[in-house]
C-alpha positions in Angstrom: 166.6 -32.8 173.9 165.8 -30.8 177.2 162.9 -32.9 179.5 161.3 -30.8 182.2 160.5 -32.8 185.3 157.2 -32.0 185.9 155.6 -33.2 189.8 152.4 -34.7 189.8 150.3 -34.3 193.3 147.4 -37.2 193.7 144.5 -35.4 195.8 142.9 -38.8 195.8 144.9 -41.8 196.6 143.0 -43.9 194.0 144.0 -40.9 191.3 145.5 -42.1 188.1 148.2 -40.5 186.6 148.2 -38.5 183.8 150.3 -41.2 180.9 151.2 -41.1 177.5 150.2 -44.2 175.4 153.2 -44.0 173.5 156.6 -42.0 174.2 156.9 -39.6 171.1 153.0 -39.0 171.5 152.3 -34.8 172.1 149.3 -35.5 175.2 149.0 -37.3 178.2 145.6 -39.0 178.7 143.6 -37.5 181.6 141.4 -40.0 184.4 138.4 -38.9 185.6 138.6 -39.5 189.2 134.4 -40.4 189.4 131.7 -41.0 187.5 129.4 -38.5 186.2 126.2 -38.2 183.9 125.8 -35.6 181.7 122.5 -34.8 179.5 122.2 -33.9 176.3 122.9 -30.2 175.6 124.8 -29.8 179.2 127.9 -29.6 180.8 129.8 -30.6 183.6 133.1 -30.5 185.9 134.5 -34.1 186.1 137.7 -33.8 188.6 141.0 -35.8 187.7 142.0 -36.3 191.6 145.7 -34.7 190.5 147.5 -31.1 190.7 150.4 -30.1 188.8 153.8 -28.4 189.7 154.1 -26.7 186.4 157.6 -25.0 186.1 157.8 -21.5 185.5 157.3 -20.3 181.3 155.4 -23.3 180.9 151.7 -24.5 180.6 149.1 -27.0 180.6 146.7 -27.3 177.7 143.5 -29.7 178.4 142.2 -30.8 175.2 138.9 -33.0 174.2 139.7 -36.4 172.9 138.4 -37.0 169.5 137.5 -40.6 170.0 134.7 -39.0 172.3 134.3 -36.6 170.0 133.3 -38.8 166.6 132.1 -41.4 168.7 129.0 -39.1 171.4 129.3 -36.3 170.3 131.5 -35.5 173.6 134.1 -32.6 173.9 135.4 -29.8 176.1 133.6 -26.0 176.8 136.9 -23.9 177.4 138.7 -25.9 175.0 141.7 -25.8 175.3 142.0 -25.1 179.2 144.9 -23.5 180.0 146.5 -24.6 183.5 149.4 -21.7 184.2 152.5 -22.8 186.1 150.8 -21.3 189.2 147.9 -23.1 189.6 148.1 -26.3 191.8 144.6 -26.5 192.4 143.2 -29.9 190.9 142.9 -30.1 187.4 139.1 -30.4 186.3 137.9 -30.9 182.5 134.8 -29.1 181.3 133.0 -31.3 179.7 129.6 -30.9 176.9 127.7 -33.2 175.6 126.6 -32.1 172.3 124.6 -36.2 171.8 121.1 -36.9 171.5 121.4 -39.3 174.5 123.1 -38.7 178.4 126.5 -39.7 178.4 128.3 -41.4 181.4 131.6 -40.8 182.5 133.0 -43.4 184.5 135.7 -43.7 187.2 138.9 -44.2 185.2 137.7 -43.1 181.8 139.8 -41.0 179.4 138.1 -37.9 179.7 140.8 -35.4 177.8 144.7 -34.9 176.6 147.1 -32.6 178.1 149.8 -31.2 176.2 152.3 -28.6 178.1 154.0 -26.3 176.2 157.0 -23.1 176.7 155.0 -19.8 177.2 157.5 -17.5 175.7 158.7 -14.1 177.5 156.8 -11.5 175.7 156.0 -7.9 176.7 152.7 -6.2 174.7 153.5 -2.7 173.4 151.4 0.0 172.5 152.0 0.8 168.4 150.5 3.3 165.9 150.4 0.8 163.4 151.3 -2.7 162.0 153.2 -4.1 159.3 151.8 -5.0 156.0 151.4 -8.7 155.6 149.7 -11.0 152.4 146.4 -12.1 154.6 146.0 -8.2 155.8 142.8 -8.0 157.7 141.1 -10.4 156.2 139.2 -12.2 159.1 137.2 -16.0 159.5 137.0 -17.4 156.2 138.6 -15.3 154.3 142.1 -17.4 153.3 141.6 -18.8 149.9 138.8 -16.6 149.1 140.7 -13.6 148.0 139.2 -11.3 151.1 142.2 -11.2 152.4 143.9 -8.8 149.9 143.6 -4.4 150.6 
């Protein structure tokens, strides 16, 4: 199977680096680089202390954790963030805290999972109409309700 070699640029030199916990798993675990406090109902920007070199046709998807998740109520706004192969600004996760109570990040935490993925060559062209297909139109909630058909 083709691996991409993909550089990884600490900003920080006490940055930890992006790891998988096991080999076949689909994201790397993301740091936070500090701590941070967020209240209920907000939102903020924890930095990772890291930069990518993406190759080109490829991308970085930051995704919440869903330990956080079940556990406080904690997830990502922007979700998933998409990091093009561009971009080697640090990498910062947007994170909300939907819990009752403030939630504290800490230095070294797991905050989020990236995944990186092919972005396929594609061109969008202008058409004066679409081909029939089973689901049609049918929009949010409509599979399995029978919306869908006309």
């Amino acid at each position: 199977m083709e691996r991409f070699n993909i550089r990884v640029l600490k900003l920080k030199e006490d940055a930890i680096l992006p790891e998988k916990a096991h080999e076949d798993d689909a994201g790397y675990d993301l740091f936070a680089q500090e701590g941070v406090v967020i209240p209920p109902g907000e939102s903020r920007l924890v930095p990772t202390g890291i930069a990518l070199g993406l190759p080109p046709m490829t991308e970085a998807q930051i995704r919440p954790r869903s330990g956080l998740a079940l556990k406080n109520q904690i997830t990502l706004l922007n979700t998933p963030g998409t990091i093009d192969a561009g971009y080697r600004g640090e990498i910062g996760v947007i994170m909300i805290n939907h819990g009752k109570q403030d939630f504290e990040v800490k230095k070294g935490m797991k905050i989020a999972q990236m995944v990186i993925g092919r972005v396929w060559p594609t061109e969008l062209i202008l058409a004066d109409s679409l081909e029939d297909t089973e689901r049609g139109s049918g929009g949010f909630g409509s599979t399995g309700t029978g919306a869908a058909k006309g």
